[in-house]
C-alpha positions in Angstrom: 104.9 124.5 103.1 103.1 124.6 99.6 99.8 124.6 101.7 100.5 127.3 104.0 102.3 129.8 101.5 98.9 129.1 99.3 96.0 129.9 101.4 98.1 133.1 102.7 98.0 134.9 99.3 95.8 137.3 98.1 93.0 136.3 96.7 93.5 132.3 97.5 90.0 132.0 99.3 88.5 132.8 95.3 90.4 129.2 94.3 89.4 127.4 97.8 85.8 128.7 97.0 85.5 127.4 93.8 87.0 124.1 95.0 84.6 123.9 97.4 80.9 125.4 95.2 79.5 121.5 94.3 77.9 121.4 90.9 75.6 119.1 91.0 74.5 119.0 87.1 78.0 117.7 87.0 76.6 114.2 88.6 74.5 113.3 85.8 77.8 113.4 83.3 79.3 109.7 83.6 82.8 110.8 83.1 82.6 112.5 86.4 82.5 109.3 88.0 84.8 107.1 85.6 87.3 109.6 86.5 86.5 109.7 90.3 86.9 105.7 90.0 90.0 106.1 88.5 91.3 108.5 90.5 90.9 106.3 93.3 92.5 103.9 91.4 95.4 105.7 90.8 95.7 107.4 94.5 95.3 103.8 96.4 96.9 101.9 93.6 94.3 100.1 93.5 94.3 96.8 90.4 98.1 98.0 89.8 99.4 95.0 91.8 101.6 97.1 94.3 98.8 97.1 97.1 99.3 92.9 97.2 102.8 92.8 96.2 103.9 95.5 99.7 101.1 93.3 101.5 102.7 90.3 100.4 105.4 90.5 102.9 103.6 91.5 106.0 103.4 88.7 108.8 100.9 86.4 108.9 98.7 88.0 111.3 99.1 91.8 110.1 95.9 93.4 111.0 94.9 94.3 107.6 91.6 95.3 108.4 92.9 98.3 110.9 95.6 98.9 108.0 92.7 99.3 104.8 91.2 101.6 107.2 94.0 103.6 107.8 95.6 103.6 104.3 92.0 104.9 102.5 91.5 107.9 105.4 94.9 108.6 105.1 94.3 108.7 101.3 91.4 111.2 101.5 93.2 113.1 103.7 96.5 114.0 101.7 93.7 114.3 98.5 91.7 117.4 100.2 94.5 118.7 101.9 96.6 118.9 98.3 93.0 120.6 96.6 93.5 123.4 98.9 97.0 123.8 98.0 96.3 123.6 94.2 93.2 126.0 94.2 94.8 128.8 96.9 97.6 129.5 94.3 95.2 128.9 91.1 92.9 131.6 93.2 96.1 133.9 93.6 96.8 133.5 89.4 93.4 134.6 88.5 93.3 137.8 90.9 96.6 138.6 89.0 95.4 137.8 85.9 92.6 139.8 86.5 90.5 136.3 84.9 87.9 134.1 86.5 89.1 130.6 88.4 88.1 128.3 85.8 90.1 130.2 83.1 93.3 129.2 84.5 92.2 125.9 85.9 92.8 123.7 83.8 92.2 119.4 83.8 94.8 116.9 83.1 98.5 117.5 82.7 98.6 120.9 82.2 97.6 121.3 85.5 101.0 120.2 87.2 103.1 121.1 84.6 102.3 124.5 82.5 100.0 126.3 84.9 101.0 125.8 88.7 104.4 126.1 87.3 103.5 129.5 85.5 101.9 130.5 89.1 104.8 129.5 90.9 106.8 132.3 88.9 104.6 134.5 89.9 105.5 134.3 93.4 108.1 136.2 95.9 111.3 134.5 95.8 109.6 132.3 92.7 113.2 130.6 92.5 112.9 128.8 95.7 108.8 127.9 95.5 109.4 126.5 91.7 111.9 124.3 93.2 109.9 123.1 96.1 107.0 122.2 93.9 109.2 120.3 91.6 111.0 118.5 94.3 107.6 117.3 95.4 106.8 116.3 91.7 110.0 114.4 92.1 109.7 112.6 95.1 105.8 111.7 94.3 106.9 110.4 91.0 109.8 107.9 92.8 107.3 106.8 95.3 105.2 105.3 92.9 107.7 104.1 90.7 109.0 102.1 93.9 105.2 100.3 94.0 105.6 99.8 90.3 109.2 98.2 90.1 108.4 96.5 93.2 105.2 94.6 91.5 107.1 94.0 88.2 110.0 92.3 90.4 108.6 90.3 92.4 105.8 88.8 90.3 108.6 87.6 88.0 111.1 86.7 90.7 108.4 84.8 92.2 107.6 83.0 88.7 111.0 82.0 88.3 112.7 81.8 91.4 115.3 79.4 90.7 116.9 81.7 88.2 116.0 85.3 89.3 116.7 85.5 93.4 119.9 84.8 93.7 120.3 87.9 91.0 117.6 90.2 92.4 119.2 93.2 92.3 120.6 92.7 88.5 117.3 92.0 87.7 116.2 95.0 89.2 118.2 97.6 87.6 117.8 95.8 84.5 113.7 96.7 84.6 115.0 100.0 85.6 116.9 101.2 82.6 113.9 99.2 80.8 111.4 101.6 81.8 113.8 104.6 81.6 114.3 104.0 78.1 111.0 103.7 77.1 110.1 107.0 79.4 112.7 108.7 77.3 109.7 109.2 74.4 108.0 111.3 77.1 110.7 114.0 76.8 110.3 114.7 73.0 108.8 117.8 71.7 105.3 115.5 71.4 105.6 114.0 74.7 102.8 115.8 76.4 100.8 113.9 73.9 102.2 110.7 74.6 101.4 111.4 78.4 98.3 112.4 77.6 97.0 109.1 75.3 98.8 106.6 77.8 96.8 108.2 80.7 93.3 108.2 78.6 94.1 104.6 77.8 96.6 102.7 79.3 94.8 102.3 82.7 91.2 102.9 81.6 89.2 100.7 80.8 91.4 97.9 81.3 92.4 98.4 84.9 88.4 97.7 85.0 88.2 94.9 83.7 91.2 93.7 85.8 89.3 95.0 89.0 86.3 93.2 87.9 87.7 90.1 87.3 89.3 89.9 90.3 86.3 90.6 92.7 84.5 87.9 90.3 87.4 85.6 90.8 87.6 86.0 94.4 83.9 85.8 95.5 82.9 83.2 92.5 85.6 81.4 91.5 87.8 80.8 94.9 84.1 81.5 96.7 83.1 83.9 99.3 83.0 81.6 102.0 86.5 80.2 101.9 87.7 83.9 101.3 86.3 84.7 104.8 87.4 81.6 106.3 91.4 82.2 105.2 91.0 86.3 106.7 89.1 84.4 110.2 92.3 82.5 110.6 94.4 85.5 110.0 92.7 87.8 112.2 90.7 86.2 114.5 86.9 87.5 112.9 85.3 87.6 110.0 84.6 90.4 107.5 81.8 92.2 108.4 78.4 92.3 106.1 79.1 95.4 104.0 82.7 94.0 102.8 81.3 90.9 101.8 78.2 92.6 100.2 80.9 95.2 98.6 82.9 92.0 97.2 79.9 90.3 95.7 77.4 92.7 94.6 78.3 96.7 94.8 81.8 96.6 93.5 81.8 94.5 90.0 78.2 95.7 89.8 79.2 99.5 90.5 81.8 98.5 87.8 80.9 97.1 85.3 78.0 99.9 84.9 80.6 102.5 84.3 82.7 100.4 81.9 79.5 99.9 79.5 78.9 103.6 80.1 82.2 104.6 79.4 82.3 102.0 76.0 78.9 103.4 74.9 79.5 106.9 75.7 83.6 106.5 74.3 85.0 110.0 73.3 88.5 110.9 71.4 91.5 111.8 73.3 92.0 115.4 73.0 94.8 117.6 74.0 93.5 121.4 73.9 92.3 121.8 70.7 94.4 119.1 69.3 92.1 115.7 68.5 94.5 112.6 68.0 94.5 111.0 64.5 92.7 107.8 64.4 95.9 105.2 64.4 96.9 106.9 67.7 93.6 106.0 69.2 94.2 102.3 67.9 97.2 102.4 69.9 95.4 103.5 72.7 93.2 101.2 72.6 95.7 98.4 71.9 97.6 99.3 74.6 94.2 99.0 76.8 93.8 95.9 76.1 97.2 93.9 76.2 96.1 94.3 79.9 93.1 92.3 79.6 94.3 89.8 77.1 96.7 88.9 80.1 93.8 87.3 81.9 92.3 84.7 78.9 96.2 84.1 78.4 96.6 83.1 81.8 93.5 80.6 82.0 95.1 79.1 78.9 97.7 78.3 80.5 96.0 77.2 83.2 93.7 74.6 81.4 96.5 73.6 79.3 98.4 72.4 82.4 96.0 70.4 83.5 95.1 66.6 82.2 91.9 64.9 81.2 88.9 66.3 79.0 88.5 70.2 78.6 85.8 69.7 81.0 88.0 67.9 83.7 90.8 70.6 83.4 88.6 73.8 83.0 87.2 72.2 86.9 90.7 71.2 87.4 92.2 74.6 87.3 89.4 76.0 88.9 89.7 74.6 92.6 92.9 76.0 94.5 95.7 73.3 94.8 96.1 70.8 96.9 99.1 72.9 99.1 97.6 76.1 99.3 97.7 77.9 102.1 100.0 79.7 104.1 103.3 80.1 102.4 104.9 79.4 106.1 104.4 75.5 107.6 104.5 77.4 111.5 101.3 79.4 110.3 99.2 75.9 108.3 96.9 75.8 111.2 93.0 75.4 111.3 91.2 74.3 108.1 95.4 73.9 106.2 96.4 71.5 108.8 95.3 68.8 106.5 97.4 70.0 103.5 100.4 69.6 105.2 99.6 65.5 105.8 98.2 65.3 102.1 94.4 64.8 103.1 92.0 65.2 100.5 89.4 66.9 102.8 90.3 70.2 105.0 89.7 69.5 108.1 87.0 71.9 109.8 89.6 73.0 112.5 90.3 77.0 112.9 92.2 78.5 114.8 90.6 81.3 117.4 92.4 84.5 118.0 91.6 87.8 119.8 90.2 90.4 117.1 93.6 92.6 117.2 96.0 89.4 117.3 97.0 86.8 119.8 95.9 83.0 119.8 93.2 82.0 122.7 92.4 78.5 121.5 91.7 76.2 118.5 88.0 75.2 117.7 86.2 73.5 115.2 85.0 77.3 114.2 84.8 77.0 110.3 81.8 75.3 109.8 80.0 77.6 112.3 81.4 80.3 110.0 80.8 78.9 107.2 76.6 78.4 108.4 76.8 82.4 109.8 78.3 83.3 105.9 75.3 81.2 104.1 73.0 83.4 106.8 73.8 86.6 106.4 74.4 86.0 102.4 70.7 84.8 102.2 69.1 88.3 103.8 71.0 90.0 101.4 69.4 88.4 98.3 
């Protein structure tokens, strides 16, 4: 409804046209594309956790190849379609204003919650359109507090399952008023400030480094070629050259680039003409990397729970356990058959499915996958 009533006011083609001039100087700047990176970050959910944990409970056999597909055109979609609702009305403002578009479009928080607001009032029957647009503020901000709760819960609940199942829903409400209390500094006179130096530097550089560590952990550490096995047995075929060249090469490499860039090229948080004093940008930056120092913390602990020399337990923790695999017995088949007896050696055995699901036959298909991997990885060096 936002969408429509937008592009039907006067003067809203002046905002969809400067939505839709490029700017190409604008490419050479590198926080045009650390923000575009976290953008998609935020919009996907990508590195937040809530992407695996909803994923976690799909079946075995969920065609997650049709579903990334689907979730990132979906993604693009809603993000174009919401730029022309945002620029028709800011288009609107500025022919009432008598002002140019870029006066009264503004980056950042302000954005959603002083000027679209302000434009809203501006409206016939304002009343009803201010309260549309806040409902939809509402309902976006529950949907992704559902993805965050969801992550928080089960990644504990599956820590400590003995003691937090049974009481799920305690637990739950528990991390709820939790995180409502510690919103409630957001709602002080100097909240937007707040808002503004947890979104410069909560998920920053840190979700980054989380991103990058996992695409190196996955496709170093755990290694390409079993990765590609375990989505073979789930779907029937393996991931085509430009994922696996995405996973090893362009992603981290993509990356990492911008993280240097954006450590050499580091600038103050600012909010208007308001520059943050230096122990809030400590803060920040603390609170940037308590993320990261999750990951050394948990290869301590790792290591530590191992036996033998450092040596032995830093290979130790390295190599997946002896059980994983499939979380279900019904689905251990192929190359996990072996687990289940206690061998010491997967067997090559794989099971052969029809691309979109359904099982045909077993063969002894991993080590010809594992030979068409080495291949394909090998034209790409």
């Amino acid at each position: 409804m936002l969408l429509v009533r937008g592009v039907t006011l006067p003067g809203a083609w002046k905002g969809i046209q400067f939505y839709l001039t490029p700017q190409f100087h604008h490419l050479l700047s590198s926080k045009v594309w650390i923000e575009a990176a976290l953008q998609i970050f935020y919009s996907l959910g990508v590195g937040f956790g809530g992407l695996l944990t909803f994923a976690s409970y799909n079946t075995f056999h969920q065609n997650i190849y049709r579903d990334t597909f689907i979730v990132t055109l979906g993604n693009a979609i809603t993000s174009i379609l919401a730029g022309f609702a945002i620029f028709s009305v800011l288009g609107y403002m500025s022919q009432e204003l008598g002002v140019p578009v870029d006066q009264v479009a503004k980056a950042g928080p302000g954005l959603a919650f002083v000027v679209y607001p302000q434009a809203m009032t501006m409206l016939p029957l304002s009343p009803f359109w201010s309260f549309l647009f806040f409902f939809m503020l509402l309902t976006l901000g529950l949907d992704s507090q559902f993805a965050f709760l969801e992550t928080i819960v089960t990644a504990v609940t599956d820590e400590f399952p003995y003691y937090l199942r049974p009481k799920k829903a305690v637990f739950s409400g528990l991390i709820c008023v939790a995180m409502y209390l510690m919103g409630l500094v957001l709602t002080t006179d100097g909240g937007m400030y707040w808002l503004v130096l947890l979104d410069d530097y909560s998920a920053s550089f840190g979700l980054m480094v989380v991103v990058i560590t996992t695409c190196l952990a996955v496709t170093r550490v755990y290694g390409i070629q079993r990765f590609c096995r375990d989505i073979h047995m789930m779907l029937g075929f393996k991931p085509g050259l430009y994922f696996r060249a995405c996973w090893l090469f362009l992603s981290p490499a993509t990356l990492l680039a911008l993280l240097v860039y954006s450590i050499v090229k580091y600038q103050p948080s600012e909010y208007g003409s308001y520059r943050f004093p230096a122990w809030a940008e400590l803060l920040g930056i603390l609170m940037g990397l308590l993320s990261c120092l999750m990951i050394p913390a948990g290869m301590l602990v790792a290591v530590l729970r191992e036996e033998g020399s450092l040596w032995e337990r830093l290979q130790q923790a390295s190599r997946p356990a002896m059980d994983w695999g499939p979380s279900l017995e019904e689905n251990r088949t192929g190359m996990y058959v072996a687990t289940l007896a206690g061998s010491q050696s997967p067997k090559p055995l794989m099971v052969h499915m029809r691309k979109y699901g359904g099982i045909t036959s077993f063969e002894n298909t991993a080590i010809e996958v594992d030979r068409e991997i080495a291949e394909e990885e090998e034209s790409m060096m």
